[in-house]
C-alpha positions as CSV (number, residue, x, y, z in Angstrom):
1,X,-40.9,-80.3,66.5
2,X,-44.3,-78.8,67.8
3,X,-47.0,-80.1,66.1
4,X,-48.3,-76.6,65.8
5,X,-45.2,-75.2,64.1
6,X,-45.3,-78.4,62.1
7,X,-48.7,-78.3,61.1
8,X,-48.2,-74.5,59.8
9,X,-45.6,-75.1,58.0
10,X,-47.6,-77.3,56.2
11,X,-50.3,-75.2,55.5
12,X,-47.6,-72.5,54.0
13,X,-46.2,-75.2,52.2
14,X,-49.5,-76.4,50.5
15,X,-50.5,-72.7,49.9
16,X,-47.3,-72.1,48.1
17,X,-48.0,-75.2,46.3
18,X,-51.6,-74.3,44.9
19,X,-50.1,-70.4,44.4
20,X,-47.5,-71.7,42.1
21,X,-50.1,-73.8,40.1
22,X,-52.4,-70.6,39.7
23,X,-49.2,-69.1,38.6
24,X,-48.0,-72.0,35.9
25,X,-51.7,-71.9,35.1
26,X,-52.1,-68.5,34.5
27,X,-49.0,-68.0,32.5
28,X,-49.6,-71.3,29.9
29,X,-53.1,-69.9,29.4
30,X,-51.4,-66.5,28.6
31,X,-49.2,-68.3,26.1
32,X,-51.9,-70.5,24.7
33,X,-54.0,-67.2,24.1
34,X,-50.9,-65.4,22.7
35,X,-50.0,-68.2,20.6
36,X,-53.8,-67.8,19.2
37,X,-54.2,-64.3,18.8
38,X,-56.1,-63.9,21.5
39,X,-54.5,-60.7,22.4
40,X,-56.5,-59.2,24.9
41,X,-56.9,-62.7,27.1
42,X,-53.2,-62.8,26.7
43,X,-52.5,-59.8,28.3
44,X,-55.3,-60.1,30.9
45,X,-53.4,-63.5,32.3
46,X,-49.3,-61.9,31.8
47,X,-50.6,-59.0,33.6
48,X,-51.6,-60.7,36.3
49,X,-48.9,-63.0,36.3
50,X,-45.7,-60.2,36.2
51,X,-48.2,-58.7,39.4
52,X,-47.7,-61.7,41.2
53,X,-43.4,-61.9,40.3
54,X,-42.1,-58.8,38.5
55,X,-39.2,-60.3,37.4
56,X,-40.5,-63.6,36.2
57,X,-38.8,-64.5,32.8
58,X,-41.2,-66.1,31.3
59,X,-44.2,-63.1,32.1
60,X,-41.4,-60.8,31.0
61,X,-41.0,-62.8,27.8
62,X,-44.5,-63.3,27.4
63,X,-44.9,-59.1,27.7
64,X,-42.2,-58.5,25.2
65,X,-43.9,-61.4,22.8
66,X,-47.5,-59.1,23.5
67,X,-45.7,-55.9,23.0
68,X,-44.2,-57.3,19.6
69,X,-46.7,-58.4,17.3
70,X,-47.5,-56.3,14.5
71,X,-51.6,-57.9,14.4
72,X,-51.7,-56.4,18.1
73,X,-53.2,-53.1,18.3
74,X,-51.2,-52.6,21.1
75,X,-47.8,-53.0,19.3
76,X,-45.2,-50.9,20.8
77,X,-41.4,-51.6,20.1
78,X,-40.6,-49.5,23.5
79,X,-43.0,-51.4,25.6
80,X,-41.7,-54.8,24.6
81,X,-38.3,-53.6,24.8
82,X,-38.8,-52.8,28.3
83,X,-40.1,-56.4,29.0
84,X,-37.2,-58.2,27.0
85,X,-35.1,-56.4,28.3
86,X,-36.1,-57.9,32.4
87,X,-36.4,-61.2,31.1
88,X,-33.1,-61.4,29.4
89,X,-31.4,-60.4,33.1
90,X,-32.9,-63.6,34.2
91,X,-30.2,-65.3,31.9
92,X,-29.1,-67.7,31.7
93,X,-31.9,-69.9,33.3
94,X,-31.4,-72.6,35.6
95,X,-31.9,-75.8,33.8
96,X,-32.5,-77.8,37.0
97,X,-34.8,-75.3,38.6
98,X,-38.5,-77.0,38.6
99,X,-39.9,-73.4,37.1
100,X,-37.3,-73.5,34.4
101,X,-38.4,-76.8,33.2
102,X,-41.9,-75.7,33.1
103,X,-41.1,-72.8,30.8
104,X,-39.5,-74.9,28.5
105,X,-43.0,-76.3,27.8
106,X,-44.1,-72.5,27.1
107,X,-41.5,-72.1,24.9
108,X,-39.4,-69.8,27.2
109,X,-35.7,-70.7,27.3
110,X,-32.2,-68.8,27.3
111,X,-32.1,-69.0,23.0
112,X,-35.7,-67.5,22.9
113,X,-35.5,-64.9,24.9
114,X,-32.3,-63.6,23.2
115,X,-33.7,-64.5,19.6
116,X,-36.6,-62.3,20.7
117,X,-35.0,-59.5,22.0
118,X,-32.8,-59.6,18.7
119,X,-35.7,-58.8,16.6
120,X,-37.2,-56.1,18.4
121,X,-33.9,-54.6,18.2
122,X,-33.8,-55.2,14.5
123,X,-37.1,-53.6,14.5
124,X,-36.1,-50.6,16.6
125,X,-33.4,-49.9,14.1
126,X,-35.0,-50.1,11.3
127,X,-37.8,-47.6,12.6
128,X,-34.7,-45.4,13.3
129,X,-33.5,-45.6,9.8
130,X,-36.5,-44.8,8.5
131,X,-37.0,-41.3,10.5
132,X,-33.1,-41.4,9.7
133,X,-32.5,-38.3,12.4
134,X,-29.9,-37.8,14.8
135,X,-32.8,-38.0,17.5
136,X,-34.0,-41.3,16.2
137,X,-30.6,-42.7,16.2
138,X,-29.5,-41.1,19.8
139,X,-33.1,-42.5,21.2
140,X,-31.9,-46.3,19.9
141,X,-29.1,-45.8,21.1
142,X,-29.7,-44.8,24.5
143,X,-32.8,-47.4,24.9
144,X,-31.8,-50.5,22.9
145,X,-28.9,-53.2,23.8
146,X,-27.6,-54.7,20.4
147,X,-23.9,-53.4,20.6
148,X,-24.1,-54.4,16.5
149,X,-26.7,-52.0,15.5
150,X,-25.9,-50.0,18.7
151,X,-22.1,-48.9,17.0
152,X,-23.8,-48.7,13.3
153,X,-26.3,-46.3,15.1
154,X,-23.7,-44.5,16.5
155,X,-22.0,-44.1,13.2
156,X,-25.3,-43.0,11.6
157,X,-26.3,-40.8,14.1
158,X,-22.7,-38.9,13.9
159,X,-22.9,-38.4,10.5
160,X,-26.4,-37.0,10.4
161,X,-25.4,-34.6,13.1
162,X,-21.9,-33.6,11.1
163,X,-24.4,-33.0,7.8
164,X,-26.6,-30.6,10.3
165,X,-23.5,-29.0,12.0
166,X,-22.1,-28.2,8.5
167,X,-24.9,-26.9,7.3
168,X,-25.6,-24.6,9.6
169,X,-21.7,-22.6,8.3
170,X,-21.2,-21.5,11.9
171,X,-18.2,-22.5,13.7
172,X,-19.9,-22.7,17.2
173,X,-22.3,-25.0,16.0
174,X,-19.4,-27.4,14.3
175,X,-17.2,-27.1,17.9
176,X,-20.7,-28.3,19.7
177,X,-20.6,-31.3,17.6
178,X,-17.1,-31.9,18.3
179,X,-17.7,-31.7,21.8
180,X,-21.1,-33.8,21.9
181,X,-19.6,-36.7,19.5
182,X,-16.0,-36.8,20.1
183,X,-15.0,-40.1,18.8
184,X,-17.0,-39.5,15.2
185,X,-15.5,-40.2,12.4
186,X,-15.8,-36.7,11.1
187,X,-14.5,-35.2,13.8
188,X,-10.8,-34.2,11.2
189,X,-13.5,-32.7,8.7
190,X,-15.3,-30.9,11.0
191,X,-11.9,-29.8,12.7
192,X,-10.9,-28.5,9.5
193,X,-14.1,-26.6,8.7
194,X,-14.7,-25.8,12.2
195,X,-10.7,-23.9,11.7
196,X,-11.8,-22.6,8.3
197,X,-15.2,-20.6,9.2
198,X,-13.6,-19.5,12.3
199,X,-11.2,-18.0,10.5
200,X,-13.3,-16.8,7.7
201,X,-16.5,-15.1,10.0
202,X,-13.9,-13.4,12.9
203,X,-12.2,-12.2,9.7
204,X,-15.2,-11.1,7.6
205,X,-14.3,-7.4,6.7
206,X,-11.4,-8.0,6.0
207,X,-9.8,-5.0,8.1
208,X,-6.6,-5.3,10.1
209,X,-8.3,-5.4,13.7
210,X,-10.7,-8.4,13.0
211,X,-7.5,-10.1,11.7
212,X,-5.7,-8.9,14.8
213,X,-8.7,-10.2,16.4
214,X,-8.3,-13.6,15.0
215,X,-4.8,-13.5,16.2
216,X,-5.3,-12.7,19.6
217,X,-8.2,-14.9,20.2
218,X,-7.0,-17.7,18.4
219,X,-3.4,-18.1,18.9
220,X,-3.0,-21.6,17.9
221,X,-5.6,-21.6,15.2
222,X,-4.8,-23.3,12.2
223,X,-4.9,-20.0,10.4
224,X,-2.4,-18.0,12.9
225,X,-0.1,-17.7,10.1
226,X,-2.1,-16.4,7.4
227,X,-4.0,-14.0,9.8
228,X,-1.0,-12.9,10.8
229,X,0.6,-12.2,7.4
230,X,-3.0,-10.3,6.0
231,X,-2.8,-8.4,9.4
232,X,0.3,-6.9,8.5
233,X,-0.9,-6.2,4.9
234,X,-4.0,-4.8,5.9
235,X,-2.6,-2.8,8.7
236,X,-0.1,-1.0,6.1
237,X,-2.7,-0.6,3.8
238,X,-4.8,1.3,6.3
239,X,-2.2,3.3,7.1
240,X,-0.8,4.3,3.6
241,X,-4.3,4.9,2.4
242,X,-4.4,7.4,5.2
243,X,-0.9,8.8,3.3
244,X,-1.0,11.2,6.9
245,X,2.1,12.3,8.8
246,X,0.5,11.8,11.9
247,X,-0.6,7.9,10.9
248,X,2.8,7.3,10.3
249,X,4.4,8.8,13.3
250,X,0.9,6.6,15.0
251,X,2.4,3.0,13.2
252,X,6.6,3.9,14.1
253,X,5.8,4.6,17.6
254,X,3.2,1.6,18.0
255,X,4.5,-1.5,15.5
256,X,7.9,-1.3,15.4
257,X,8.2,-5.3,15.3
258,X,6.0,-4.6,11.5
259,X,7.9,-5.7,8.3
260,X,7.3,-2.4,7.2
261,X,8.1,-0.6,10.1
262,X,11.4,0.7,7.8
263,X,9.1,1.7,4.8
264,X,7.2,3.9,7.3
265,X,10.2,5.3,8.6
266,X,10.7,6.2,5.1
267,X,7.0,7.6,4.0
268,X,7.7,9.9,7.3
269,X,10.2,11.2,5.7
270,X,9.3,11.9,2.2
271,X,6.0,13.0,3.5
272,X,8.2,15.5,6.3
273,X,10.4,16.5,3.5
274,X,8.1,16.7,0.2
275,X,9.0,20.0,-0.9
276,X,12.8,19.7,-0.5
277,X,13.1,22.7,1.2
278,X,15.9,24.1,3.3
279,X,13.7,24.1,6.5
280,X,12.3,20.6,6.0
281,X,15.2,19.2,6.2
282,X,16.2,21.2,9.2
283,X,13.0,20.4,11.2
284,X,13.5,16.9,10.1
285,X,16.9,16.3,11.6
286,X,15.6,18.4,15.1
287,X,12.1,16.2,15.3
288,X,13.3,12.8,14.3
289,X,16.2,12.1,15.8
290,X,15.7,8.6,15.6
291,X,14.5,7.9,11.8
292,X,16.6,6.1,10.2
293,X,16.8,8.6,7.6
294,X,18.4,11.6,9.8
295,X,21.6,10.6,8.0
296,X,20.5,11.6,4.6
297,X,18.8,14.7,6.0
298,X,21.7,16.3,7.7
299,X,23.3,16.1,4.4
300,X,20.5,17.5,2.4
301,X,20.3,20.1,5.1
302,X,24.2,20.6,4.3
303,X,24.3,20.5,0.8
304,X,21.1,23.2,0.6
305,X,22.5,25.6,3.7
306,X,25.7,25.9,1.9
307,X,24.5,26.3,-2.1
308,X,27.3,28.8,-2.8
309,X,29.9,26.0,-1.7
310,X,32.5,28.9,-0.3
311,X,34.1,28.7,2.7
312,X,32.5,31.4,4.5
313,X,28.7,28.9,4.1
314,X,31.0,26.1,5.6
315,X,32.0,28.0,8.4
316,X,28.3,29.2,8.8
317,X,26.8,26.0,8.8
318,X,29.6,24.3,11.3
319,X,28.7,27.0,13.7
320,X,24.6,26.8,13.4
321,X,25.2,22.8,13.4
322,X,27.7,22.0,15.6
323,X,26.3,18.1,15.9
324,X,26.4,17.5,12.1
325,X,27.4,14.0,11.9
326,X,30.3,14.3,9.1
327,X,32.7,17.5,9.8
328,X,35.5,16.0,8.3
329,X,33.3,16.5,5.0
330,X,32.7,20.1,5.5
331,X,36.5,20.4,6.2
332,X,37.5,18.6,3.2
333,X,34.9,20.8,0.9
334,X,36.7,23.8,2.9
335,X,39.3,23.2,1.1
336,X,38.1,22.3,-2.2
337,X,36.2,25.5,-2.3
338,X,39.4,27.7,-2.4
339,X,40.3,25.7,-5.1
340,X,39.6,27.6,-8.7
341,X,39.2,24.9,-11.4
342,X,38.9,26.4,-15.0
343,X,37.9,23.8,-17.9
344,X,41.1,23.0,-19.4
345,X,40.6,21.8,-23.2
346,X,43.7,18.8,-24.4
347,X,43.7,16.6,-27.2
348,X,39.6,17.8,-27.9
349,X,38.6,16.6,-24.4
350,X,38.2,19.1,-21.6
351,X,39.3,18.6,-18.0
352,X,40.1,20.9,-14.7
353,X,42.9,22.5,-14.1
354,X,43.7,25.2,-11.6
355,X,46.4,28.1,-12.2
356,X,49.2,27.1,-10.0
357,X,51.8,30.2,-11.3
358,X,51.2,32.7,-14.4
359,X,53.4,30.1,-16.7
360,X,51.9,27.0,-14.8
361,X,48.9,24.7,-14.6
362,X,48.0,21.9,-12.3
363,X,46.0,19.7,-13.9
364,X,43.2,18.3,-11.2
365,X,41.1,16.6,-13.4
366,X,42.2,14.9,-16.4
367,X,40.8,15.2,-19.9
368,X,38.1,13.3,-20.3
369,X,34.7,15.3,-21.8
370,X,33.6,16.5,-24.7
371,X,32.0,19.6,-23.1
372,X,32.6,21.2,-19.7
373,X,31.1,24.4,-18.4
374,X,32.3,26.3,-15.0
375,X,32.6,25.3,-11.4
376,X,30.0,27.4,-10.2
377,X,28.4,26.8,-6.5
378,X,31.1,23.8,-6.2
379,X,29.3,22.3,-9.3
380,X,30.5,22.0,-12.8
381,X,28.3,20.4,-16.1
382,X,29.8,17.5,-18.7
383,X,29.1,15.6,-20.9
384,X,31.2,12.2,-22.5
385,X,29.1,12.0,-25.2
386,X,28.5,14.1,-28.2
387,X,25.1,15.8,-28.7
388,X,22.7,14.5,-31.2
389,X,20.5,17.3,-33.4
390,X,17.8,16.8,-30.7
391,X,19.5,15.4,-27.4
392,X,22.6,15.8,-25.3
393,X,23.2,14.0,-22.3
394,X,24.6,16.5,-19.7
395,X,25.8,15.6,-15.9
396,X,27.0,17.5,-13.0
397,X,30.3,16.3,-10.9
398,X,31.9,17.8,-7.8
399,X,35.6,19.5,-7.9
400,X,36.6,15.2,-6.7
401,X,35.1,14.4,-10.3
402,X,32.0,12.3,-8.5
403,X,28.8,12.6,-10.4
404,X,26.5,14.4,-8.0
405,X,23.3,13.2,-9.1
406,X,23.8,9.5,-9.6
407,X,22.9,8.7,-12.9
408,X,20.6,11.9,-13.1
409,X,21.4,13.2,-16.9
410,X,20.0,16.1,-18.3
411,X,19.2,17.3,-21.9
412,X,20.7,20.9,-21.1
413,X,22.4,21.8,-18.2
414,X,23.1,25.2,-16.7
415,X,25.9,26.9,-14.5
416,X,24.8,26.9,-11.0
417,X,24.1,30.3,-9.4
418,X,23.4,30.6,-6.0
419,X,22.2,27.3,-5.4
420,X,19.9,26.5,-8.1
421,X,20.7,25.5,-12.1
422,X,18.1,26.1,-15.0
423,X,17.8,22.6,-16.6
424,X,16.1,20.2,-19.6
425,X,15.3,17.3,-19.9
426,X,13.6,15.4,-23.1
427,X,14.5,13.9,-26.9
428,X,13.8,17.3,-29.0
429,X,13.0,15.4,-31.6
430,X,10.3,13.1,-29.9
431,X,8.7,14.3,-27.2
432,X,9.9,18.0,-27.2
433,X,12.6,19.6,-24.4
434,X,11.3,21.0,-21.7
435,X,13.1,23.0,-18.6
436,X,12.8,24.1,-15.0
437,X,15.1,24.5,-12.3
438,X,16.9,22.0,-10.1
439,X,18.3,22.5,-6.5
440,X,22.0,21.1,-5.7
441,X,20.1,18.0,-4.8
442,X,19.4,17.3,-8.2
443,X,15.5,18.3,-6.9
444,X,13.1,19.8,-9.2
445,X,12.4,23.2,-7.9
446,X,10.7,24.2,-11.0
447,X,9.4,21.1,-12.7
448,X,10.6,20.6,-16.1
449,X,7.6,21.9,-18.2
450,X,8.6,25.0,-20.4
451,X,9.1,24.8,-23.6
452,X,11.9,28.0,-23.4
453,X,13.4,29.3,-19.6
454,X,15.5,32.0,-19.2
455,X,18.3,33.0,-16.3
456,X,16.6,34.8,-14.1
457,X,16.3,38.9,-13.6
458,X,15.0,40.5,-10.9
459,X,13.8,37.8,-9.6
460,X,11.9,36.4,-12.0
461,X,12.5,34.0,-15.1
462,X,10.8,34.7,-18.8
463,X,9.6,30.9,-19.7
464,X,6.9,29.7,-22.7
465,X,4.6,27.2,-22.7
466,X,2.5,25.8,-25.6
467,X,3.9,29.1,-27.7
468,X,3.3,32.1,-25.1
469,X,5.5,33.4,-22.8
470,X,4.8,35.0,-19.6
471,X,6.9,35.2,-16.2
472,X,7.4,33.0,-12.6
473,X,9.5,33.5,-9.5
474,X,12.3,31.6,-8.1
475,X,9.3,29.4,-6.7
476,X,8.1,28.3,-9.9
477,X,4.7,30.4,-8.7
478,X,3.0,32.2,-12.5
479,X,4.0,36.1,-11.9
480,X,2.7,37.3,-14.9
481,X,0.2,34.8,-17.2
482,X,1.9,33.2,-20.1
483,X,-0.2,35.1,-23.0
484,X,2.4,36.7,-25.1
485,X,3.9,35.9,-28.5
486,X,7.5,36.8,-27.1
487,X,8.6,37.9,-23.3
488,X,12.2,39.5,-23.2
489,X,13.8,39.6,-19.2
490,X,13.3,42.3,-16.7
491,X,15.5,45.1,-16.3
492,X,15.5,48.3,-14.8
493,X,11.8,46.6,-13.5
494,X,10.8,47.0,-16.8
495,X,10.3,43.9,-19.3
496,X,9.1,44.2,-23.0
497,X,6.6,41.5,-24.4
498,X,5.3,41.1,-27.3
499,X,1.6,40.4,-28.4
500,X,0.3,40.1,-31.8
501,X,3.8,41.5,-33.2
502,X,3.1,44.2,-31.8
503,X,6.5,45.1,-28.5
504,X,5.1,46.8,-25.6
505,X,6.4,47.3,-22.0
506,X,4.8,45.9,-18.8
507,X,5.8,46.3,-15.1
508,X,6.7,43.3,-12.4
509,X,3.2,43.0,-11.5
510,X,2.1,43.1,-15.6
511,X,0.5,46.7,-16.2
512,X,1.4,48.0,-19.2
513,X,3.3,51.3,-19.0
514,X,2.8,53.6,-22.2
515,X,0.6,52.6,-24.5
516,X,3.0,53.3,-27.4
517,X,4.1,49.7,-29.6
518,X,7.4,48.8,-31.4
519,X,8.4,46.5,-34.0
520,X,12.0,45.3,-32.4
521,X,13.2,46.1,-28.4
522,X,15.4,45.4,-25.9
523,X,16.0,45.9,-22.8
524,X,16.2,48.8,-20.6
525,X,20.1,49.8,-19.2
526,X,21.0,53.2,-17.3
527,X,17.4,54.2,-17.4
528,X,17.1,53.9,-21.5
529,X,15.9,51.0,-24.2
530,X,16.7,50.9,-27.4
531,X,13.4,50.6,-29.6
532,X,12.1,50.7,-33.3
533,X,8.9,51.7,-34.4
534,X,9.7,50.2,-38.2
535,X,12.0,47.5,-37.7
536,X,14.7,49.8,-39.9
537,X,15.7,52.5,-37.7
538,X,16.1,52.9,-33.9
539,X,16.4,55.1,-31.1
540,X,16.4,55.4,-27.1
541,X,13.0,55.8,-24.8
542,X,13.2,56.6,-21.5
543,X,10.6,54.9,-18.7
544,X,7.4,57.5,-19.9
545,X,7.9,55.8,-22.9
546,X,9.2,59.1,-24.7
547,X,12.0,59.0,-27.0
548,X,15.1,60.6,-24.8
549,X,17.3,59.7,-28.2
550,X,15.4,59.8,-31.6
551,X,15.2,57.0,-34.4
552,X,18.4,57.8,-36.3
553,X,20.4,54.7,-36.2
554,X,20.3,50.9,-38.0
555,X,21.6,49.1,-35.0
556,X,21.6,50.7,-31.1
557,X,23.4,48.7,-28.4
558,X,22.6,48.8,-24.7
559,X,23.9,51.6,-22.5
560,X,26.5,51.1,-20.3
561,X,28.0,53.6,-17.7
562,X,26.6,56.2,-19.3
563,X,27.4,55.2,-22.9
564,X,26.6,53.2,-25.9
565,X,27.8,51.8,-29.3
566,X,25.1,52.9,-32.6
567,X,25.9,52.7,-35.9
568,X,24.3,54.7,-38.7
569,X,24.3,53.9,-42.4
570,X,26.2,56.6,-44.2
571,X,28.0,57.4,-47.8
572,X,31.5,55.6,-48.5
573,X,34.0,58.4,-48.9
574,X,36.2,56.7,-51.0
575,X,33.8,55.0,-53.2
576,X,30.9,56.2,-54.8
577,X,27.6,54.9,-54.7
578,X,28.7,52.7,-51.9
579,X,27.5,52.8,-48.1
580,X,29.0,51.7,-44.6
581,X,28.1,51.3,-41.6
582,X,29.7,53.9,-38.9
583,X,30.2,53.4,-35.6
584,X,29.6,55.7,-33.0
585,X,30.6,55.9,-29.3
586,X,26.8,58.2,-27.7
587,X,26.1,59.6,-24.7
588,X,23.0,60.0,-22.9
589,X,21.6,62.9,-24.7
590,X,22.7,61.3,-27.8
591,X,26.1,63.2,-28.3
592,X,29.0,61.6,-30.2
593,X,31.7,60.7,-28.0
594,X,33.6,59.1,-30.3
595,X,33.6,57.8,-33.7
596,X,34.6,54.1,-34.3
597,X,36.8,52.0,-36.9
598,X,33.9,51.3,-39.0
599,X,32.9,47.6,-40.3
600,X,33.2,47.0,-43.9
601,X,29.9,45.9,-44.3
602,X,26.2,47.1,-43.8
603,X,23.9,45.6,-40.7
604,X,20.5,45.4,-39.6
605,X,19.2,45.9,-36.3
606,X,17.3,42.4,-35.5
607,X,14.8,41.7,-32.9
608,X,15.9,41.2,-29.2
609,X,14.7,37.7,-28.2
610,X,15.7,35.3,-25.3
611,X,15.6,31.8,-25.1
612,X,16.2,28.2,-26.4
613,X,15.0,27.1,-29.1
């Protein structure tokens, strides 16, 4: 070898030599002054030592000592983390390595180290449990090594950030959490809650479109089906407390898939048909063809077009309807129609029968109620049980014997007449009988509220209420106000009331049309009424209210054709002392026509009055 190579290499070597021995030197009189308390002297020799080698173990360990002693004013848990921290990735040390055996003199070996960087752990954590935040816990985390406290961090840390997730009751915040800390323990709880306040804040007010909201945003939310359900409930309870044709035409054409969506169907047709009228039905049938109630309406539509039931209203309707559903029914009624049945009494029940030859009877309908009155408009009132002092219980059938109201029964029950029947209903005795008029629906036209309702005259129907009378149309409208003592019907376009006791006569539109007042009435025929001024004897005015025939008689009938019956109270021929009634057959100028087979006892002329009492 060169002896200059050889003599430099020397040199290096004894250089290294006397650095190494500063080194050693400097770092056992830092230990020796950290050992004492001597902090600053300490740090003044490991400073200088970790400049010279960074990574040294035992500088490191001697920082992290520095860093860790509660009497040093310089105590930091961070700082002497940090050292530790370098000095434990110098583990394990080489037992055979000069240096190594030097450190053991200081102290510094593979067990201190890690002893030492177990307590500042155990330090750090406790710090963090006494701040006890999520940060505190997520910095100890992140900066510390000791998986042990590390994983009971983690556990505290997740909780402390569920509790402030929670609290703040917003769903967001809960799914941040979830997101952040996947693997906590609370993550089912907060799942849960997360689910619940998601539901409950989308869903809020409580309206159909925040649940439908909710269901469109959320489709696999826990609370799908719920939302779902209260969207349907809400959505028909919009709609019905909008009780509007057009909302329900807008909810049919839009959510036909609805568990409603037949109950709808329905409301559009009670709502499209309230009134019941003739031209309801008929506009029904036209406009919504695809209700599923058009059925029903094409036969309320048939059953009010053809009220009279005869054959010619059959024909009628066939040929203005020529797409009603069920002809073979209007065929069939065709035929019943020319059928006359007459209530035929057997045994003391009453059925139908129709005259088959003058000697012979075909018995249609077999005896079978205790009361019958006539087919009128294809229509015929019954009863199978006997009436009560203060209630009946009256039905209607068809000419087949089917009742044609269901189980619709009635108190009193009137002959149909052009379409329409007056009708009661009510226990007498209990609540009082009322009447109105029903359709051949079995539809109150008239509701059932008067107290007394005549057949109609002219157009117009005497009724009381609450004890006075007055007079409605065929509508049920108030013609004439109900303020009399006693109404009797219009004839002639005349109608007498009574006020007070006191009979005068009014028009259609209520004038009154003489000022002259009777004690009894009744009604005007061929132009004259028979009247009394003293309730004993009675004559004929004409419409000026001027007798045409004067007071002479104890009972007047009405005037028919030209003539009437009176009788007048006159002496008994044969006996003496006696008196008899005599008969007379007047004209209109209150000439005998002809005298009558006289009754064998006396009458008085009573007061002409209408209506149930």
């Amino acid at each position: 070898m060169n002896k200059n190579v050889a003599s430099k290499l020397l040199l290096i070597g004894c250089f290294i030599s006397i650095q190494m021995l500063a080194f050693s030197s400097d770092l056992t009189k830092a230990f020796k002054y950290l050992n004492t308390g001597d902090y600053a002297n300490a740090q003044k020799y490991l400073l200088e030592a970790i400049t010279d080698e960074p990574d040294n173990a035992a500088a490191n360990f001697g920082l992290a000592k520095f860093y860790f002693q509660k009497d040093n004013k310089l105590y930091n848990l961070d700082s002497a983390n940090a050292f530790i921290t370098k000095a434990v990735k110098k583990t394990p040390l080489n037992p055979d390595d000069k240096q190594t055996k030097k450190y053991l003199v200081l102290g510094v070996r593979d067990y201190t180290i890690k002893s030492l960087q177990q307590d500042i752990n155990q330090a750090a954590f406790t710090v963090a449990e006494k701040q006890n935040s999520v940060e505190s816990y997520q910095f100890f985390i992140e900066h510390f090594s000791d998986s042990g406290l590390i994983n009971r961090a983690v556990d505290m840390r997740n909780q402390k950030a569920y509790i402030r997730a929670r609290a703040k009751n917003d769903p967001f915040v809960l799914d941040t959490f979830m997101k952040t800390y996947p693997h906590a323990d609370q993550i089912p709880e907060a799942k849960e809650l997360y689910e619940k306040l998601l539901y409950e804040q989308t869903t809020a007010d409580k309206t159909y479109p925040s649940y439908k909201k909710y269901i469109d945003t959320y489709p696999a939310g826990a609370f799908i089906g719920e939302a779902k359900k209260n969207y349907e409930k809400k959505l028909l309870e919009y709609y019905n407390n909008r009780h509007d044709l057009a909302g329900y035409k807008e909810f049919v054409a839009q959510y036909k898939d609805h568990p409603a969506y037949n109950n709808m169907q329905d409301s559009i047709y009670a709502i499209a048909t309230h009134n019941g009228t003739l031209q309801e039905y008929k506009d029904f049938v036209f406009n919504y063809k695809n209700n599923r109630n058009v059925h029903d309406s094409w036969l309320k539509l048939y059953a009010l077009s053809t009220g009279d039931a005869t054959e010619s209203s059959y024909r009628k309707f066939l040929d203005e309807y020529p797409d009603f559903p069920e002809k073979a029914s209007v065929f069939k009624d065709i035929e019943l129609s020319k059928q006359e049945l007459k209530p035929f009494k057997q045994n003391d029940k009453y059925g139908f029968a129709i005259q088959v030859t003058p000697d012979s009877i075909a018995l249609l309908i077999s005896p079978q109620y205790e009361e019958a009155g006539e087919f009128k408009c294809g229509l015929a009132p019954v009863r199978t049980q006997p009436c009560t002092d203060t209630k009946c219980s009256y039905f209607y059938i068809d000419k087949e014997n089917r009742k044609a109201f269901g189980e619709q029964k009635f108190n009193y029950a009137g002959e149909f007449d052009k379409g329409v029947a007056i009708a009661g209903i009510g226990d007498c005795d209990v609540d009082s009988c009322k009447y109105g008029q029903i359709n051949k629906l079995g539809k109150w036209t008239i509701a059932p509220v008067y107290d007394e309702f005549d057949e109609p005259s002219e157009g117009l129907y005497a009724v009381s209420k609450d004890g006075k009378y007055g007079f409605i149309d065929q509508q049920g409208n108030v013609v004439i106000s109900l303020k009399y003592s006693n109404a009797v019907a219009f004839s002639q376009g005349v109608a007498a009331v009574d006020l007070d006791t006191n009979w005068f006569f009014i028009d259609a539109k209520g004038k009154q049309l003489f000022f002259d007042y009777f004690h009894d009435v009744s009604n005007f025929k061929d132009s004259l009424c028979a009247v009394s001024k003293d309730g004993e004897t009675w004559g004929y005015i004409n419409f000026a209210g001027a007798f045409a025939i004067q007071p002479a008689y104890e009972d007047a009938g009405d005037f028919e054709n030209g003539s009437a019956i009176v009788s007048k109270k006159e002496k008994d021929p044969k006996h003496k002392g006696l008196y008899l009634s005599q008969r007379y057959k007047i004209d209109k100028q209150g000439k005998v026509i002809e005298k009558l087979l006289a009754p064998k006892d006396t009458s008085k002329k009573t007061k002409k009055k209408r209506g149930r009492g």
